[in-house]
N, C-alpha and C positions, 0 to 999 in steps of 0.2 A: 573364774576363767584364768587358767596360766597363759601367760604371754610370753613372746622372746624378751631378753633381757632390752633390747634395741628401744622396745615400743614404751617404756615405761621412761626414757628421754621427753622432756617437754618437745623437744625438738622435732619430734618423731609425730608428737599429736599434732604440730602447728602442720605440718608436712600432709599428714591425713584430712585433717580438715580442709587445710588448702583445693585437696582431691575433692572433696566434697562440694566444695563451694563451687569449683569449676561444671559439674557434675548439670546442673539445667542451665538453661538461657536467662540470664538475670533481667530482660526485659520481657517475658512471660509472665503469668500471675502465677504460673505454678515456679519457675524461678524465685518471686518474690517471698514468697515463702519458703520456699527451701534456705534462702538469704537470709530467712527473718529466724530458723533453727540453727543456722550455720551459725549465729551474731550468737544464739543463746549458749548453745555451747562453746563458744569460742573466750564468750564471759566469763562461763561459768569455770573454765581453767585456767582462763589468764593468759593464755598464751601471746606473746610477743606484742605486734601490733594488731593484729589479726581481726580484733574488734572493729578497731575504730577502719580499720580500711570497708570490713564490712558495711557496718551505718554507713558510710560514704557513699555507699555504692546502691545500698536499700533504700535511703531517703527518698529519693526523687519516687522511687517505686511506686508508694505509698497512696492509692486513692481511695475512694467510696466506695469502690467496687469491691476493693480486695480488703481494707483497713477493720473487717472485722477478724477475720483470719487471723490477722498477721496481729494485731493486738492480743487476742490469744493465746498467742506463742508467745510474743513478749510478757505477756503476762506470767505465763509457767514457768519461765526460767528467770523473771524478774529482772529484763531487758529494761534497767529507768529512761535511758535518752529514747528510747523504740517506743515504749509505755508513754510518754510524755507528747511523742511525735503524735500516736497515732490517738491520744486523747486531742491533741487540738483540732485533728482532723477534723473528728467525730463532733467537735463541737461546734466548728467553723461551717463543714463543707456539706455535712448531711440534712438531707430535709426532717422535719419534723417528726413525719411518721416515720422516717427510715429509723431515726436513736430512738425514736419512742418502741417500736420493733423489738430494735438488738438491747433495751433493757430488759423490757419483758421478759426476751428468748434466756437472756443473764440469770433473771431471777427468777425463774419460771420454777425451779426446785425447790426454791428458797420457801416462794407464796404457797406450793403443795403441803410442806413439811408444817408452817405456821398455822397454815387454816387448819390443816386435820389435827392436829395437837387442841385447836381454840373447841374444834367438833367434839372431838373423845372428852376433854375437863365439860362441857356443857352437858353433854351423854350421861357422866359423873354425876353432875349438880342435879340433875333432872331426875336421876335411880335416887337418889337420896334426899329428896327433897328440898333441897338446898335452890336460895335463888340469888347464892352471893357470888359476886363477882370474879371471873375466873380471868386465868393470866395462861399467854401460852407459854410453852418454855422456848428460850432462849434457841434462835437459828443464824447459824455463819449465812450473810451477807457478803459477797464477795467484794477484793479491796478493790477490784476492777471499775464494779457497779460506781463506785462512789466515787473514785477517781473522775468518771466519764459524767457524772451529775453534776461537779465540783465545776467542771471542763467545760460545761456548756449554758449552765443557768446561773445566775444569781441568785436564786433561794431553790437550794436541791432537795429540801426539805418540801417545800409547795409544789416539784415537779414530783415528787413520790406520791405526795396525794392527789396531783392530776391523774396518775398512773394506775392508782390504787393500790399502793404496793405499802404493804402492813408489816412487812418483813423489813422492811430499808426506813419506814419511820418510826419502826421500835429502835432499828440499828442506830438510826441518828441521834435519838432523842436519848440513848444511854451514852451519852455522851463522851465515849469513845470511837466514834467514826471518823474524826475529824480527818485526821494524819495529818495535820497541816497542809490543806488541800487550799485552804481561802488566805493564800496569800502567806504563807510560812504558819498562819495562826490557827488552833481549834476552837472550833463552834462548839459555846455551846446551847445546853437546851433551848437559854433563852435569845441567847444571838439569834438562832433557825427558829423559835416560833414566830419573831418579830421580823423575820424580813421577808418582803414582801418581792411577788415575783414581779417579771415584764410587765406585766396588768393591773401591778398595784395591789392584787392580792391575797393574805396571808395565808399559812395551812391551814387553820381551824375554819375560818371562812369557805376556803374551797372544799372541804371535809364537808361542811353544814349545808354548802350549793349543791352540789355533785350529790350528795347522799351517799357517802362512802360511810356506810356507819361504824364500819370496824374500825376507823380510824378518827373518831370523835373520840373517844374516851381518852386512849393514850396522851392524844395530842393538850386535853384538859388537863388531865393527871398529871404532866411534865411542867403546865405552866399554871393552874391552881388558878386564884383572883384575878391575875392582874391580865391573860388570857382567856380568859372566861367573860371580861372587861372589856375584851378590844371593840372596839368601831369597825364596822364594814366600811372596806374601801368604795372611793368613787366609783360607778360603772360608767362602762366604756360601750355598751351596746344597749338598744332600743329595747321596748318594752315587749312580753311574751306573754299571749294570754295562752290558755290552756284550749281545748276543742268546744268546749262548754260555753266559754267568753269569761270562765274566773279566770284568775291566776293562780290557782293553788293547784300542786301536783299530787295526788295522792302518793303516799308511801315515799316520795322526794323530797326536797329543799328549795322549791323556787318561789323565791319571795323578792325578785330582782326589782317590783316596781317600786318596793317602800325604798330602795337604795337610791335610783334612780332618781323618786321623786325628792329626797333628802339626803342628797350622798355623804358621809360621812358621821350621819346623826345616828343611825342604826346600830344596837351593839349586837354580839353574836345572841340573846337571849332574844331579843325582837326578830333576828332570823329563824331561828328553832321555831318559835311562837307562829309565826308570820306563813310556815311549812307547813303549823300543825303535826310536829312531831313531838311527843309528850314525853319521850326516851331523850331527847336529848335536850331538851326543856330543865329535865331533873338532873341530869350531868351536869349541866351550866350551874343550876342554883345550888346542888351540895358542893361544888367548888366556888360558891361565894359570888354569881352574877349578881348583879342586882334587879330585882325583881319589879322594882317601881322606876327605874330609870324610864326617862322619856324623852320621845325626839323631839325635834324642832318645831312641830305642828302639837305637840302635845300626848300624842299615844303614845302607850303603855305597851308591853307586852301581852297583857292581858286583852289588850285593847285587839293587838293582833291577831292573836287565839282564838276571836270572835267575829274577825272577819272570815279567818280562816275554818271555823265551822266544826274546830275537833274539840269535841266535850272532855278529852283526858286532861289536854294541853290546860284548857281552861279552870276545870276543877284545881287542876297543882297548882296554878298560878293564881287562883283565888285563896288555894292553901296557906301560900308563902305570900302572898300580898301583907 
């Protein structure tokens, strides 16, 4: 596009944008975002003070209502004080399900692109007979997501697997997510698989409770022995029996009364066991669980396996005994 000679003056962009900024009612929500484009380009040329009068005037704006919006657009033009404002937001001001939502809505591409790529390599293994272990390929994570994880929990790693989100704990666990989000410092693999959320407890545990199964493997693979090793945390809630009056879930992870009954003593193999899930029984032991560890009353995994009634579980663990 030719322009007059006049318009390619900095002076002339700070003047235009000025027009633009005046342009809605800055205490509107549709103002507030016109403020939140007007700061982004306003950055992005540098022009005079023009920024910072901006954020001045956007700050206060800023609520639960509009702060997804407008984090957005700070986000695309790479708005850092707007970015930072409206991460403390999100982490201070929104209810649970509200962030838990706008992750989702975040990486909702993200979780499409990883699963069908995991679909098509299994598709593959299955035409060829093959029953070895497939990897999906590599998907961008947005830096937003993690920013706003970092922002709001203390193990962002444990809220991905509350989430179920396979895309954001392969992203963590390659241990380039960090950006120095925890405190100027990056996590890595084994910093997030050991820290433990508001409830005391770790990814691979909520992975093995929840039944997230796409996300036991990686989470083993990334920490090998000495995660495959950990103790279940104390539990914080009463006993659950099933409709039946057992406690065992089929095709789930709920083994919460051994924890209960012995908080602490339980390692992640006595939960697998304890499920009856035989798949992730054998995850744990070829990365080196121990197989005869036992708790504080004296059972085994095996031991568990047989309350829990699954003959796979029990055969492997009679295997590897």
């Amino acid at each position: 596009i030719s322009l007059p000679q006049e318009y390619a003056e900095p002076r002339s962009f700070d003047a235009c944008l000025r027009f633009f900024y005046r342009r809605e009612e800055p205490s509107s929500s549709a103002g507030a975002e016109h403020l939140a484009r007007t700061l982004g380009a306003a950055t992005a040329l540098g022009v005079d003070e023009l920024p910072d009068l901006v954020f001045a005037q956007l700050s206060p704006l800023v609520t639960v209502d509009n702060v997804v919006r407008i984090i957005t657009i700070a986000d695309f033009h790479g708005v850092t004080p707007l970015l930072e404002l409206c991460a403390k937001i999100c982490g201070e001001r929104m209810s649970s399900e509200q962030f838990k939502n706008m992750i989702l809505t975040l990486t909702a591409d993200c979780e499409r692109s990883i699963k069908s790529g995991l679909a098509d390599a299994d598709a593959d293994a299955d035409a060829d007979g093959a029953a070895q272990q497939t990897t999906a390929p590599a998907v961008p994570v947005p830096n937003l997501v993690l920013r706003l994880l970092y922002a709001r929990h203390i193990s962002p790693l444990a809220a991905a697997v509350r989430y179920n989100l396979l895309s954001v704990v392969r992203c963590l666990l390659s241990g380039i997510a960090g950006m120095g989000l925890n405190g100027g410092r990056d996590d890595g693999p084994g910093d997030l698989l050991g820290r433990a959320d508001s409830q005391g407890a770790r990814p691979l545990e909520l992975a093995l409770r929840l039944g997230h199964d796409d996300l036991v493997e990686p989470l083993v693979a990334a920490g090998d022995a000495v995660v495959a090793n950990q103790k279940m945390s104390p539990s914080r809630s009463g006993k659950r029996r099933s409709s039946n009056g057992s406690f065992k879930t089929r095709g789930g992870t709920r083994a919460d009364h051994f924890k209960e009954e012995h908080p602490g003593e339980q390692s992640m193999l006595h939960l697998a066991a304890a499920s009856g899930n035989a798949h992730h029984c054998r995850v744990l032991l070829d990365a080196g669980a121990d197989v005869n560890a036992v708790n504080s009353v004296g059972r085994s995994p095996l031991h568990l396996a047989t309350l829990s009634g699954d003959l796979a579980s029990m055969r492997l663990l009679l295997e590897r005994a």
